[in-house]
TORFIDREN-281336 format. One record per residue (C-alpha): residue in three letters; x, y, z negated. Coordinates in pm, whole numbers, plus 50000, padded with zeros to 5 digits. Example, Ala and Ser with C-alpha at 12.3 -4.5 7.8 and 13.67 -1.06 7.14 Angstrom:
2
ALA512304955049220;SER513674989449286;
This chain:
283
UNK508484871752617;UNK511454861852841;UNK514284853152567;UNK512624862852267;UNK511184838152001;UNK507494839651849;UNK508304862751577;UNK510354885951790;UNK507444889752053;UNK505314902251795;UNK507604920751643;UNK508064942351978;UNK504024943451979;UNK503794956151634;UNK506624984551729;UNK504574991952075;UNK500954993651928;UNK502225011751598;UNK504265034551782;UNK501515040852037;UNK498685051451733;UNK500995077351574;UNK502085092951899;UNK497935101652009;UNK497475120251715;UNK500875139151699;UNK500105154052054;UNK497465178451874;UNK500105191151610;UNK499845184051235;UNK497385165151087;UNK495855182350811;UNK493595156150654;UNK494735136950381;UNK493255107450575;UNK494825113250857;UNK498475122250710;UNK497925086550516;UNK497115071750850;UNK500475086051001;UNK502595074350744;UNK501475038450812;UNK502195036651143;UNK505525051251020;UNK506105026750775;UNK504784993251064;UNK507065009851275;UNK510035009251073;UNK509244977550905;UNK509514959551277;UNK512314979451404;UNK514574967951112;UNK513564933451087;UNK513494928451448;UNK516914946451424;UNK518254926151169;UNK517144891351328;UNK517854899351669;UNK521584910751534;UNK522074877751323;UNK522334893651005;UNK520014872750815;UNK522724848250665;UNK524714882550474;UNK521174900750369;UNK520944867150180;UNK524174861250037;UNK525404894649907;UNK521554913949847;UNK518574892049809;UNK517754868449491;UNK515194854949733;UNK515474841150116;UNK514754863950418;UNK511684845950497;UNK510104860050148;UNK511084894150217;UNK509764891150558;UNK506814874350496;UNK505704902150174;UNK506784928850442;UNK504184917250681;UNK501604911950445;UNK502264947850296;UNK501924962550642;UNK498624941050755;UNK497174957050423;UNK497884991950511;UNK496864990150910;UNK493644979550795;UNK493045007950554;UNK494505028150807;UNK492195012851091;UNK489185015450876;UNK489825051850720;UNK490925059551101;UNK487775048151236;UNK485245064450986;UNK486695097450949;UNK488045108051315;UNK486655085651588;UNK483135096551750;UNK481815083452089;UNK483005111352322;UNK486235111152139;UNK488685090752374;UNK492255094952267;UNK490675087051910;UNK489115058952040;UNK492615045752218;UNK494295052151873;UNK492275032951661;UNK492305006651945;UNK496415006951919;UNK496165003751538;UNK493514974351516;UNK495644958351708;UNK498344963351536;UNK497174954151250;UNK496034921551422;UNK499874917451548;UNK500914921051152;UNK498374893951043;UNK499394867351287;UNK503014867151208;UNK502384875250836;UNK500134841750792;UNK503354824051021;UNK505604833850784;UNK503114819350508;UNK502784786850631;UNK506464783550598;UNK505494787050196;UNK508734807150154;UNK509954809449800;UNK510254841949674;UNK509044872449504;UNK507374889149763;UNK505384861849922;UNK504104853949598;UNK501104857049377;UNK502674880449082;UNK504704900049412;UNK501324903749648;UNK499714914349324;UNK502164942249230;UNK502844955849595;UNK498974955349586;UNK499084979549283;UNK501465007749435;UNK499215003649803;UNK495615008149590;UNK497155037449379;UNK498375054449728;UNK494865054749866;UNK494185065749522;UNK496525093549561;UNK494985102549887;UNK491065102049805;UNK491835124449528;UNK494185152449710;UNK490785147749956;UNK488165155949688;UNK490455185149540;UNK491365197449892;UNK489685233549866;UNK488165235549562;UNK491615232149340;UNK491635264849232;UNK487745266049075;UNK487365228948990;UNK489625213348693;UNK487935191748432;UNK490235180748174;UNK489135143548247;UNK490175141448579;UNK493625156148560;UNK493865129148234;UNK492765103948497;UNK495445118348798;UNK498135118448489;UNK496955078948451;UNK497425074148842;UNK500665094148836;UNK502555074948491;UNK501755041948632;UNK502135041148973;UNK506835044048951;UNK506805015848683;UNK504924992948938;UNK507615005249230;UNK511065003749055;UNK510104967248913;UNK509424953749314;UNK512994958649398;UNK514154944149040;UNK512774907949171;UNK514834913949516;UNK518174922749524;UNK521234910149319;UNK524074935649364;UNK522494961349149;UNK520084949448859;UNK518034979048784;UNK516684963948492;UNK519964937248358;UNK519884952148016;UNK516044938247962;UNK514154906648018;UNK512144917448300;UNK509174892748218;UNK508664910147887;UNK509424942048022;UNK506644936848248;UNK504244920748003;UNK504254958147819;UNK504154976548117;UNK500884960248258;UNK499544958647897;UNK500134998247916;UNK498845001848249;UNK495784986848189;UNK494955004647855;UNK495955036748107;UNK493385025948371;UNK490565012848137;UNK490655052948020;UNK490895063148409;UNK487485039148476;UNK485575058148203;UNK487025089748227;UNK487175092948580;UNK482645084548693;UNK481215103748394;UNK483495136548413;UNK483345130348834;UNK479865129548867;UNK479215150548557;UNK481025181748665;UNK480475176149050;UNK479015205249213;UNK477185199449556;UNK477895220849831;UNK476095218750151;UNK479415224350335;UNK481825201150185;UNK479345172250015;UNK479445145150217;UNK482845137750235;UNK483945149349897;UNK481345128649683;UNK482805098649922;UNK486105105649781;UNK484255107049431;UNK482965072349484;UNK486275060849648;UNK488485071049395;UNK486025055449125;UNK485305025949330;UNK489355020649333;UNK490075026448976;UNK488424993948913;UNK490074977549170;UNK493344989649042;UNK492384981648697;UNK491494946448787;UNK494724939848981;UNK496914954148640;UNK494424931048429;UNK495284897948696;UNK498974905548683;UNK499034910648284;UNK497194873148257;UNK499274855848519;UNK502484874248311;UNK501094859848001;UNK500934825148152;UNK504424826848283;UNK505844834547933;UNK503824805747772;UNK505134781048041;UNK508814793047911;UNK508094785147565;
């Protein structure tokens, strides 16, 4: 595009193909699936992601962001930006895809069109920004890994308000609140220490050494989520009543939530070893 660099051109595309998947959907009022509320708020969140960066390039602001707020460069913040949104357009794609789209459904079709594509937008300039290798948080192994956490424990979030949806009122086993209490303890920790590794006006967590702080915080959250992986399949599939009306797609939530326990668990369990190895290098 005509006086635009690389990034900036697909910047614009990533505002333009976001913009154009949430507005589809909004022209039939409020979405009432948790899918498809999950769904929205991505394209939100690519939409705002480009707007500001684009905003904030385009504007020249780059050299203060990194002098008076980040510990990091731009590029890192960027780059783990991008990567964070190419990871949600494709769950939002996918879950888009599977739950609403059918072959006589056209503005459905169009809107999963607009986000695949913007999710393809994303991944370009997201693996750009990689091959820079900027050094940072974010665009790390220990960053991807923890903004990996909080995305996994929002689907989380979602496939269980899906498999409750209904039934909330008639269907409470004691191990699967224990398992959305897991879900729900764990999933601000793994926020509020992101922004701890960014910015350097304001050091949320100055009074503690943040490695160690860490350490016990994935050591907790994977004792948490080892109880969430047992509790969660045998009190799930114990108590789970069919019901002709509402089977299908609640014991898919069932399996999805179980299915991303262990993915969640596995991700705590990564970050807790590569912790461990960072403290030992210190030594």
């Amino acid at each position: 595009m005509f006086g635009l660099s690389f990034s900036q051109s697909f910047r614009i595309l990533e505002m333009v193909f976001c913009a154009l998947a949430l507005i589809i959907p909004m022209f039939r009022g409020s979405m009432s699936s948790p899918y498809g509320i999950w769904c929205e708020f991505v394209w939100v969140f690519g939409l705002i992601v480009a707007v500001v960066i684009f905003v904030i390039e385009k504007c020249l602001m780059v050299v203060l962001i990194e002098t008076f707020l980040l510990k990091h460069s731009w590029n890192d913040l960027s780059c783990g930006l991008s990567l964070l949104s190419s990871l949600m357009l494709l769950s939002a794609s996918l879950m888009y895809c599977t739950v609403f789209v059918c072959a006589t459904c056209i503005a459905d079709i169009i809107c999963a069109i607009a986000s695949i594509l913007a999710f393809g937008a994303y991944v370009v300039d997201a693996v750009k920004l990689k091959l820079k290798c900027p050094e940072g948080y974010l665009s790390s192994v220990r960053g991807i890994l923890r903004f990996s956490q909080a995305f996994v424990a929002c689907l989380i979030f979602t496939a269980v308000y899906s498999f409750f949806k209904g039934v909330e009122n008639q269907f409470r086993p004691l191990g699967l609140i224990l398992c959305i209490v897991v879900y729900v303890v764990c999933f601000p920790p793994t926020v509020v220490v992101i922004p701890s590794h960014l910015q350097k006006c304001v050091d949320l967590l100055r009074c503690c050494n943040l490695n160690k702080l860490e350490l016990w915080l994935d050591v907790a959250a994977v004792a948490l989520y080892v109880s969430a992986a047992i509790l969660w399949p045998v009190y799930g599939y114990k108590y789970y009543k069919r019901d002709s009306k509402t089977h299908d797609y609640r014991f898919h939530d069932l399996n999805l939530v179980t299915v991303l326990t262990y993915v969640n668990l596995g991700l705590y369990l990564a970050d807790l070893i590569w912790t461990l190895i960072e403290l030992c290098k210190k030594r």
